[in-house]
C-alpha positions as CSV (number, residue, x, y, z in Angstrom):
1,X,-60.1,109.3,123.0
2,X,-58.1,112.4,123.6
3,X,-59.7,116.0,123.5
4,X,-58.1,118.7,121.5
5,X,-59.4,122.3,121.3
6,X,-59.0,123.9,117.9
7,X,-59.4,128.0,117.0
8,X,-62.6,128.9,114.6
9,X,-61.1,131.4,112.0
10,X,-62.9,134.5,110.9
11,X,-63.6,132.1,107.8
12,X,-65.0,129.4,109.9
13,X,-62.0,127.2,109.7
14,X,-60.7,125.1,112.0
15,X,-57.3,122.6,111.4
16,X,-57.4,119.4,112.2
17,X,-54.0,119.0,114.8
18,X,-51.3,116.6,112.9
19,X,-51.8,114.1,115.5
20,X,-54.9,113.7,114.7
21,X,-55.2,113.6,110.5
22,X,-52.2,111.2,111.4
23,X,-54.1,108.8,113.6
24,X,-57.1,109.1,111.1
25,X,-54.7,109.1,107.9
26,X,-56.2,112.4,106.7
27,X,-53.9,113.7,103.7
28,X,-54.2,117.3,102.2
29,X,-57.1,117.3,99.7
30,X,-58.8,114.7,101.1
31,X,-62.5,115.3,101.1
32,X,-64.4,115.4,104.5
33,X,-68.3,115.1,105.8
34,X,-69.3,117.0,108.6
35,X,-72.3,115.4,110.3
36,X,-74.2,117.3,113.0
37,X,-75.7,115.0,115.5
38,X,-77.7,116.1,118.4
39,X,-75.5,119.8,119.1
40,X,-72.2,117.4,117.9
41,X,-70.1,117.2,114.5
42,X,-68.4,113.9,113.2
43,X,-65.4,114.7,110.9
44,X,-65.4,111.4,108.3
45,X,-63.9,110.9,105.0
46,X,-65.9,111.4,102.2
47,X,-65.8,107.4,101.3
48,X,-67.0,106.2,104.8
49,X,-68.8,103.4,104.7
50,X,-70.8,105.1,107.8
51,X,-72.2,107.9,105.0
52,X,-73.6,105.2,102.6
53,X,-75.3,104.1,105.3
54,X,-76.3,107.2,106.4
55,X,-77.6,107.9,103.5
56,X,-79.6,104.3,102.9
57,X,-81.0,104.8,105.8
58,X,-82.3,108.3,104.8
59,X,-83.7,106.9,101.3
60,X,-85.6,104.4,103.2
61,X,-87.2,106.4,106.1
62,X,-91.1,107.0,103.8
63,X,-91.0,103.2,103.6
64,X,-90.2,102.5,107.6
65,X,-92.1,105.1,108.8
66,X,-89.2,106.4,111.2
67,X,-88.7,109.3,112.7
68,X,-85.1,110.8,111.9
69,X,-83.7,110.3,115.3
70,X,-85.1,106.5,115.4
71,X,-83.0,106.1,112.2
72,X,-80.0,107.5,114.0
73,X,-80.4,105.3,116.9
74,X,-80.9,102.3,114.2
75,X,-77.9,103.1,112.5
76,X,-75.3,103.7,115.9
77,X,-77.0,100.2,116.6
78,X,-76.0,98.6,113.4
79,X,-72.4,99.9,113.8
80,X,-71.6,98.7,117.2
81,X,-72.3,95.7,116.0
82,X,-70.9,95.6,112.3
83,X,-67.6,97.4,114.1
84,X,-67.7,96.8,118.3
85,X,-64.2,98.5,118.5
86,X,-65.5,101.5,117.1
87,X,-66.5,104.8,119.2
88,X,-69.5,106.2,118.5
């Protein structure tokens, strides 16, 4: 993981550095998600897998009875073990 510090325009934009949409494989156009998490924003590509998920989770939360941030925690669960090498 590296950190990078990007600029807030007056519009509320921010660019992604080059290294970065590289590393990713973010093209212009591509559609994004911004999730806010706990005071933090994830940056994922519209087609993530990690949104449907998201979002199952979400449809299902009258029938389990679980609070949003329980479904969070269930779902970072799920992922480290669906994809161990991944940072979350």
């Amino acid at each position: 993981m590296e950190l990078r510090t990007v600029t807030i325009s007056s519009k509320g934009q921010i660019a992604l550095p080059k290294k970065v949409r590289t590393q990713i494989g973010f093209k212009e156009g591509d559609k994004v998600v911004i999730l806010e998490k706990q005071g933090r924003l994830e940056i994922l590509p519209a087609n993530s897998d990690d949104i449907l998920l998201r979002s199952l989770l979400g449809c299902m939360a009258p029938i389990r009875r679980r609070t949003h941030k329980e479904r969070e925690k269930d779902l970072d669960e799920f992922l480290k073990q669906v994809r161990p090498d991944s940072a979350q």
